[in-house]
C-alpha positions as a Markdown table, in Angstrom:
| # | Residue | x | y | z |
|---|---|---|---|---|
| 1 | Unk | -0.3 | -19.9 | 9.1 |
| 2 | Unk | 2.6 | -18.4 | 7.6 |
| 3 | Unk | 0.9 | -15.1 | 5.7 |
| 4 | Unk | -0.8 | -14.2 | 8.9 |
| 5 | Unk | 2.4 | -14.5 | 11.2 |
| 6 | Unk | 4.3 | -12.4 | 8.7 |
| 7 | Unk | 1.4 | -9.7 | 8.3 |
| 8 | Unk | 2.8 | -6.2 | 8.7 |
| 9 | Unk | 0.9 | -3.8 | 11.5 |
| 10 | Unk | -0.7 | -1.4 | 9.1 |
| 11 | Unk | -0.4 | 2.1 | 11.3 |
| 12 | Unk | -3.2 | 4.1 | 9.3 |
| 13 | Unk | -2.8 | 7.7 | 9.8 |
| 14 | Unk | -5.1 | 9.1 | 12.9 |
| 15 | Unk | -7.7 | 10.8 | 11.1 |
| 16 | Unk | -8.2 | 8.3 | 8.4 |
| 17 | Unk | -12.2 | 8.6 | 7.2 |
| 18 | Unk | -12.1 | 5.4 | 4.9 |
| 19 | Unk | -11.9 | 1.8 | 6.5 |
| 20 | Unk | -10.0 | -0.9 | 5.7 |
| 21 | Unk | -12.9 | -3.6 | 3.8 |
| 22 | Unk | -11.4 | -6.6 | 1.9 |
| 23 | Unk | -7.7 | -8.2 | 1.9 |
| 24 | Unk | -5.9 | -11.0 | 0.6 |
| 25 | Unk | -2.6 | -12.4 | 1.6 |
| 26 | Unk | -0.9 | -14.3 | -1.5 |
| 27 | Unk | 1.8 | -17.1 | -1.1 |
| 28 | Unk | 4.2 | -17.2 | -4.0 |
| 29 | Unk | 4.6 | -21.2 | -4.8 |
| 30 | Unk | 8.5 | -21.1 | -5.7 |
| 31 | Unk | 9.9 | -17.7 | -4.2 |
| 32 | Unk | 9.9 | -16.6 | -0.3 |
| 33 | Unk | 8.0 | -13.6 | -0.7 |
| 34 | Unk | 4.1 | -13.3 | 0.4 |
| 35 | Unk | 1.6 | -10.7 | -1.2 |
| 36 | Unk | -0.5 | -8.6 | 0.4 |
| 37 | Unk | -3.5 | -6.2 | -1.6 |
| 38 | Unk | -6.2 | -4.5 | 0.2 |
| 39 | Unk | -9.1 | -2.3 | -0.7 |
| 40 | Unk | -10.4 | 0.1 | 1.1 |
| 41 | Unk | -14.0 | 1.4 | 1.5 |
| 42 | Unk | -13.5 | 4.8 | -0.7 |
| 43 | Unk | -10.7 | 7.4 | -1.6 |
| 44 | Unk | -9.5 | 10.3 | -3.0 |
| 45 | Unk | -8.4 | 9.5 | -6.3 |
| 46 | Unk | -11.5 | 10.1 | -8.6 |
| 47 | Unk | -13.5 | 6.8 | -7.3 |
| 48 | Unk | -16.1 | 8.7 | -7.7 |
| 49 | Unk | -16.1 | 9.0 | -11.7 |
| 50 | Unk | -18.3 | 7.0 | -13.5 |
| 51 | Unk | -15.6 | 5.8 | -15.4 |
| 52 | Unk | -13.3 | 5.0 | -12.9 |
| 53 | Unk | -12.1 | 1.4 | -12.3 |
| 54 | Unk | -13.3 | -1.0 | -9.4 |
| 55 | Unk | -11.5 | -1.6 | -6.5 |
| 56 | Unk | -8.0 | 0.7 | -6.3 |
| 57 | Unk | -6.1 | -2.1 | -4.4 |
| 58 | Unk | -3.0 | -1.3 | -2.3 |
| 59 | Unk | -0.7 | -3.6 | -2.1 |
| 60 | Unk | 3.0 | -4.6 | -0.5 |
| 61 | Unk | 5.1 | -7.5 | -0.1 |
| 62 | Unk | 7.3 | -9.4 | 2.7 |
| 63 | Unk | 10.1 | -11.5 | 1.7 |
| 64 | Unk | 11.3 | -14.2 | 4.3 |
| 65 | Unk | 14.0 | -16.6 | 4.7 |
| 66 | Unk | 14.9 | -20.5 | 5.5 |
| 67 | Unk | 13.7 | -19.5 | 9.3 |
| 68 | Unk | 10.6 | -17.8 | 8.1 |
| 69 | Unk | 11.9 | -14.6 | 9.4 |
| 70 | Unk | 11.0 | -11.5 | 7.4 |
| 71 | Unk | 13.9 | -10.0 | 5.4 |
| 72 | Unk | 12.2 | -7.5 | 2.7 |
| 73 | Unk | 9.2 | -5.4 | 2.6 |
| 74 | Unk | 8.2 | -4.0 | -0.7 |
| 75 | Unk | 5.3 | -1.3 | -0.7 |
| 76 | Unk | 3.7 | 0.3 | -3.7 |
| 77 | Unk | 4.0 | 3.9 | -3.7 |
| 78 | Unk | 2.2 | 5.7 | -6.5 |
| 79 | Unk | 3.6 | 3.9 | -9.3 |
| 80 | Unk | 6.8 | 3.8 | -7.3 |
| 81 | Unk | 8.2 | 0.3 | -5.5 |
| 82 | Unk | 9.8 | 1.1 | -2.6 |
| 83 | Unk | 11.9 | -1.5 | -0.8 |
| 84 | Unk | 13.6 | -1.9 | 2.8 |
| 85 | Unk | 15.9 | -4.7 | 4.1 |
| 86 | Unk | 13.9 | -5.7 | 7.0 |
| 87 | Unk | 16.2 | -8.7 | 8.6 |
| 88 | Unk | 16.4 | -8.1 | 12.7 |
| 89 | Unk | 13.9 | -5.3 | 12.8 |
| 90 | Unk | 11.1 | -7.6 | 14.4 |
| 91 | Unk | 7.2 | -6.9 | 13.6 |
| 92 | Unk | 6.6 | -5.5 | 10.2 |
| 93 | Unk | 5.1 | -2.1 | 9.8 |
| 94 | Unk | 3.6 | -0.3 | 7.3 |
| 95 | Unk | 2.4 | 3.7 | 7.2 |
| 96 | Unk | -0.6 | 4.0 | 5.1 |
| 97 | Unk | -1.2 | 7.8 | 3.9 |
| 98 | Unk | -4.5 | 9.2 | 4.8 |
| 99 | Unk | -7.2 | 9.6 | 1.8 |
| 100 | Unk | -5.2 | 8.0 | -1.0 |
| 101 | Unk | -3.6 | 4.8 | 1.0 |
| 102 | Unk | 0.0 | 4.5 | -0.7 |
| 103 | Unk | 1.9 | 2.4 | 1.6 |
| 104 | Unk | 5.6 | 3.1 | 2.5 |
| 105 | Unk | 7.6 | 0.8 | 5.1 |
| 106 | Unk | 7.4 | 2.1 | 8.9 |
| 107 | Unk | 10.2 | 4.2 | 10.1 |
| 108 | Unk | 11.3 | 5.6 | 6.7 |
| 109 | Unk | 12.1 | 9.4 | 6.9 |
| 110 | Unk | 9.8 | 11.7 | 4.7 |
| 111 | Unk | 13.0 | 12.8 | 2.8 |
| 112 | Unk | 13.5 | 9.3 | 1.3 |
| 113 | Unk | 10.4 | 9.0 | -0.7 |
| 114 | Unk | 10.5 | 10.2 | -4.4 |
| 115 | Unk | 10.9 | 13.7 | -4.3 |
| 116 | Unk | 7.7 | 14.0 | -7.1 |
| 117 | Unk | 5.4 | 12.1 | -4.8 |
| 118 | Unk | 6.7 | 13.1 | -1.6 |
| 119 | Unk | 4.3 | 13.9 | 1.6 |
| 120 | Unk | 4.4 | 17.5 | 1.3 |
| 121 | Unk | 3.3 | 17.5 | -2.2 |
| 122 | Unk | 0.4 | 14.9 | -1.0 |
| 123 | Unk | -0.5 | 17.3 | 2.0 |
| 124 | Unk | -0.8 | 20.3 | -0.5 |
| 125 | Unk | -3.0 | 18.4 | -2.7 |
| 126 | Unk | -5.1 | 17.1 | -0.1 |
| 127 | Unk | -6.8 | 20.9 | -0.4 |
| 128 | Unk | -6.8 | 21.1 | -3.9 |
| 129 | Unk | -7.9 | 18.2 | -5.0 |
| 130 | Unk | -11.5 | 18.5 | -6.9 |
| 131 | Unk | -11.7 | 15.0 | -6.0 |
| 132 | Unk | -12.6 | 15.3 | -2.5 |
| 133 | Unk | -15.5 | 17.5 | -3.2 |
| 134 | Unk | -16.9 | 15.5 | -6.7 |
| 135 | Unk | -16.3 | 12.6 | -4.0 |
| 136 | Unk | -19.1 | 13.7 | -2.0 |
| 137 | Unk | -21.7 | 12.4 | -4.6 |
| 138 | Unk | -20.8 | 9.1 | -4.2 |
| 139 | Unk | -19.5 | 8.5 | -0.7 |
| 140 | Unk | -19.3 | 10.4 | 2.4 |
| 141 | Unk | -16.1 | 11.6 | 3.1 |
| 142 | Unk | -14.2 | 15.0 | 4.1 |
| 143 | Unk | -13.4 | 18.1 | 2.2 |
| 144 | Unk | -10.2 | 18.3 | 2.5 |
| 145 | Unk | -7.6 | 17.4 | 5.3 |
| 146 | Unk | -8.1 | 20.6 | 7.2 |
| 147 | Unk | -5.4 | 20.1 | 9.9 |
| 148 | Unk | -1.4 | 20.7 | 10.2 |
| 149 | Unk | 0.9 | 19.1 | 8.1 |
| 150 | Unk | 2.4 | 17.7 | 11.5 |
| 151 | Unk | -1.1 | 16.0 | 11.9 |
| 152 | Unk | -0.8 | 14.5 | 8.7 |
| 153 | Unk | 2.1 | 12.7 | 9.9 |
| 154 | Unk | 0.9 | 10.3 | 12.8 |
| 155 | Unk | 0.2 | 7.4 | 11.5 |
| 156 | Unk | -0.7 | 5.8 | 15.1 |
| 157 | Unk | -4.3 | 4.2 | 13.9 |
| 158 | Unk | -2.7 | 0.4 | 14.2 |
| 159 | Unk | -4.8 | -2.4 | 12.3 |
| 160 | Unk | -3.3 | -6.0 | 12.6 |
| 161 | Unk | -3.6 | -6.9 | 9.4 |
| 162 | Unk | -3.2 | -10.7 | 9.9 |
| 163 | Unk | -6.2 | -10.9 | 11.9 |
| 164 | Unk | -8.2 | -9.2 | 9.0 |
| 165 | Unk | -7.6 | -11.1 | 6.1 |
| 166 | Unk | -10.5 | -12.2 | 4.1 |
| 167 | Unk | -8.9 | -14.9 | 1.8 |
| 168 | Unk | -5.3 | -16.0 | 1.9 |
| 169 | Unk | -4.1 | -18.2 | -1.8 |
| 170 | Unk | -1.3 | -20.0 | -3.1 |
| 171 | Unk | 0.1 | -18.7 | -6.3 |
| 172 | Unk | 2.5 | -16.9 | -9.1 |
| 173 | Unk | -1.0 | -15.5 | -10.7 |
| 174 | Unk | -3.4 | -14.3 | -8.2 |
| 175 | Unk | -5.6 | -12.9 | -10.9 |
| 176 | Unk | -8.8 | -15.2 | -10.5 |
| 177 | Unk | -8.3 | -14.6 | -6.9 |
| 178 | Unk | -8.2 | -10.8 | -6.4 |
| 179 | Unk | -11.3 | -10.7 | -8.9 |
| 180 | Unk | -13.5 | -13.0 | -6.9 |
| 181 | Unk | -12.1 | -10.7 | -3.7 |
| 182 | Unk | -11.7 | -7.4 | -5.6 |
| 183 | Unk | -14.6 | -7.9 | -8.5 |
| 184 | Unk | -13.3 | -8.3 | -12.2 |
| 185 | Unk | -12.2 | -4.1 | -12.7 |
| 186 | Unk | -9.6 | -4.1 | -9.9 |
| 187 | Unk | -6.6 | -1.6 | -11.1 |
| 188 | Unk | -4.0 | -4.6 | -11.7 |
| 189 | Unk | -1.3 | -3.4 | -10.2 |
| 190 | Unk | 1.8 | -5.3 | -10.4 |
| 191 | Unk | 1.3 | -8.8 | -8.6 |
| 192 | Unk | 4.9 | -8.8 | -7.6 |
| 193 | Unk | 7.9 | -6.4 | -7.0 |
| 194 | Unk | 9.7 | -7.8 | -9.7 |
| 195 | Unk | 7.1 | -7.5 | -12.5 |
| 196 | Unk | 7.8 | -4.1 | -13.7 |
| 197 | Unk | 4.4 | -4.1 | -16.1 |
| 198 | Unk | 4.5 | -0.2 | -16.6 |
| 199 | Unk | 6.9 | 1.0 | -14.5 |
| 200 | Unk | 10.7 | 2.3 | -15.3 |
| 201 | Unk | 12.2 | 0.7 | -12.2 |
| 202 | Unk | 11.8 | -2.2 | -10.4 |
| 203 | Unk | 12.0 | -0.4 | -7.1 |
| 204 | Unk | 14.0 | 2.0 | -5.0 |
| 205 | Unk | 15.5 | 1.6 | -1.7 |
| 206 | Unk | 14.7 | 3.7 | 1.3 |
| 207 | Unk | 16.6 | 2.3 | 4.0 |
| 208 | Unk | 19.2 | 5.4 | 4.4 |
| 209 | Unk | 21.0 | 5.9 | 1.5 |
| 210 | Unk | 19.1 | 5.6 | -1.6 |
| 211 | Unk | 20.0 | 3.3 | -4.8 |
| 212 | Unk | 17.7 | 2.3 | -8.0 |
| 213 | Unk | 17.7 | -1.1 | -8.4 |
| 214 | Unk | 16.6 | -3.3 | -11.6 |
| 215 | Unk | 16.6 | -0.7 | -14.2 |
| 216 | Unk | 14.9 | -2.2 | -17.8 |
């Protein structure tokens, strides 16, 4: 099937405390571009309020062409689309950042991510953040990082995401799908890379020099 062939490797950074639990692969109907949205089993960003929404899905997206050979990945980054062209590059990849899980497309240099949601700022916060500790009460998980900022950087934990998926759909609304997956309270993040919903820009590129693209 075509939305587990085009399945990036996720490569989850090595000392990743939260597994991988649900995922859903989404074909669009009339565009070449497949969804994917994954939960994991807890993170960092307050999930542990009682106020908090259900699952905080991650999601990305591969676009393919006439061949069925992957041409685009899309990753949500924090608000933030990032995109890369991915024609000749064989297997998809995908880094997942330890504790919160934003995604950004394998091989991308750490300079080309927005600067005000860039790895180093994540590292630092990764100690600061009251949400690993208030975490505790609901889920067992670490204090902080606690190692080098090197460390932080190997993402070399591979998970072939097409041999994981728990429900794969055909649709321009997966809505009904991700809440029967997800539960109703999911975060509704965009469902596309070209639905801007609350965002400024559609996405920005990170395949070497850097250009905003689809500004509203």
């Amino acid at each position: 099937m075509l939305a587990r062939d085009l399945a990036p490797i996720l490569y989850l950074q090595r000392d990743e405390s939260f597994p991988l639990e649900r995922t859903i692969a989404v074909v669009h109907p009339t565009r070449r571009v497949i969804a994917y949205y994954l939960t994991y089993r807890h993170d960092v960003a307050a999930r542990w309020s009682p106020f908090a929404q259900g699952a905080d899905e991650e999601e990305f997206w591969v676009g393919y062409d006439a061949t069925l050979a992957p041409t685009d990945l899309w990753t949500y980054w924090h608000g933030d689309i990032l995109h890369v062209n991915w024609r000749g590059k064989g297997q998809l990849g995908v880094n997942v950042q330890w504790g919160k899980h934003g995604s950004f497309p394998r091989g991308t240099p750490a300079r080309d991510l927005p600067r005000d949601k860039s790895l180093e700022i994540f590292y630092a916060m990764s100690y600061l953040l009251p949400d690993l500790v208030f975490g505790r009460f609901s889920s067992r998980g670490p204090l902080c990082f606690c190692r080098s900022f090197a460390r932080y950087l190997e993402f070399s934990q591979p998970i072939v995401l097409g041999a994981r998926l728990t429900a794969i759909g055909r649709t321009a609304d997966p809505d009904s799908l991700l809440s029967a997956v997800f539960g109703e309270r999911y975060a509704h993040k965009p469902y596309w890379p070209w639905e801007p919903r609350r965002y400024s820009r559609a996405w920005t590129e990170v395949s070497g020099a850097r250009a905003l693209m689809g500004e509203r």
